[in-house]
N, C-alpha and C positions, 0 to 999 in steps of 0.2 A: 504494500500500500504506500509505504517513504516515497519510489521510485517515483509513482507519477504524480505527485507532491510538486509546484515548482519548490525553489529555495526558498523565498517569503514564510508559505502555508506549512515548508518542512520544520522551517523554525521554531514557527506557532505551535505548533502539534508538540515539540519536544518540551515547550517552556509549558505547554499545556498538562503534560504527562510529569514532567516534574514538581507542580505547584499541587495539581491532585492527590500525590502520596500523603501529603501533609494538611490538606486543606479541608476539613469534613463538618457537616453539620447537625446539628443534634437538636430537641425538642425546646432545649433552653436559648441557641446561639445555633441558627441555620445559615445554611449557604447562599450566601447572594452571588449569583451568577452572571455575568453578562454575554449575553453575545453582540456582534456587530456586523450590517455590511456595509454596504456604500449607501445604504437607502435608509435603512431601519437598524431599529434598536431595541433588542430584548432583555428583559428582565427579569430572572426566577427567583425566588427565596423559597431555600428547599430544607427539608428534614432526613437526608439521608439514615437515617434508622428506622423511617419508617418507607422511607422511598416516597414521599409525596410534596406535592409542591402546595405550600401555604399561600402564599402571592406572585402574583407576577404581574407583568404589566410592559408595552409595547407600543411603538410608535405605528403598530394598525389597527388599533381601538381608535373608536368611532374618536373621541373625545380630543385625542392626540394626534389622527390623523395630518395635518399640517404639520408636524413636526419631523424632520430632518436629522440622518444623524449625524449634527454636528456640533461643534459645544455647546449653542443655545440650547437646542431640542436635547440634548444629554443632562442640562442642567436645568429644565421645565420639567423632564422626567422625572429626575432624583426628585425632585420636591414631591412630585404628586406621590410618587413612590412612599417616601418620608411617612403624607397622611397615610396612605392605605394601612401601615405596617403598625402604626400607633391606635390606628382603631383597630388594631388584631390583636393588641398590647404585646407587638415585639419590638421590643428596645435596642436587643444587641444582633448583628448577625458576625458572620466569616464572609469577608468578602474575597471571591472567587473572580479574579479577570479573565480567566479562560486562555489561558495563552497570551493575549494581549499586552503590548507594554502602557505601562502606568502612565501615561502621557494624552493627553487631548482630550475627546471625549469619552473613555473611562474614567480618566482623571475628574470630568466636569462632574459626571454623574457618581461618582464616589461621592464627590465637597458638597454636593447639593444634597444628597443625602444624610450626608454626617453634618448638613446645615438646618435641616427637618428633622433630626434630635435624635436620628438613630448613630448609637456606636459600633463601629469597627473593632 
């Protein structure tokens, strides 16, 4: 599967498999995960113990559709994100960037999140 990988996505995938050995979510402190393409932006907070996803949330709901992934639309996410997880009363998660580096719009939707009062 590496092979037909270009080098970009082979990267991804190795920083991806190495952040997952250590990265896991549990009923107290779930995983926030992001994905990304060029168009949209997804969002999960998961419970890996019980294998279910608590919230999630995405730039193709109705609500959010005008949004873009790019740091505006990453940082109008994290916010609404924020509410959803506080009327679930979850305060802390583990956040999961998927391979992605820490920079742009995961970085935006990380601080907008940890700006709507949840902890990393």
């Amino acid at each position: 599967m590496l092979k037909k990988l270009n080098d970009k996505a082979r990267k991804r995938l190795h920083r991806k498999i190495h952040i997952r050995k250590t990265v896991y979510g549990t009923a107290e402190r779930p995983r926030m995960t992001v994905t990304r393409s060029n168009k949209n932006l997804f969002v999960q907070v998961i419970n890996d113990d019980e294998g279910k996803t608590l919230a999630s949330i995405s730039t193709l709901e109705k609500e959010f559709v005008a949004l873009r992934s790019n740091i505006d639309g990453a940082t109008k996410l994290g916010e609404a994100l924020g509410k959803r997880l506080q009327e679930k009363k979850i305060t802390t998660v583990v956040f999961d960037r998927n391979g992605y580096l820490y920079h742009g719009v995961v970085k935006a939707l990380a601080d907008a999140t940890r700006k709507a009062g949840i902890e990393f």
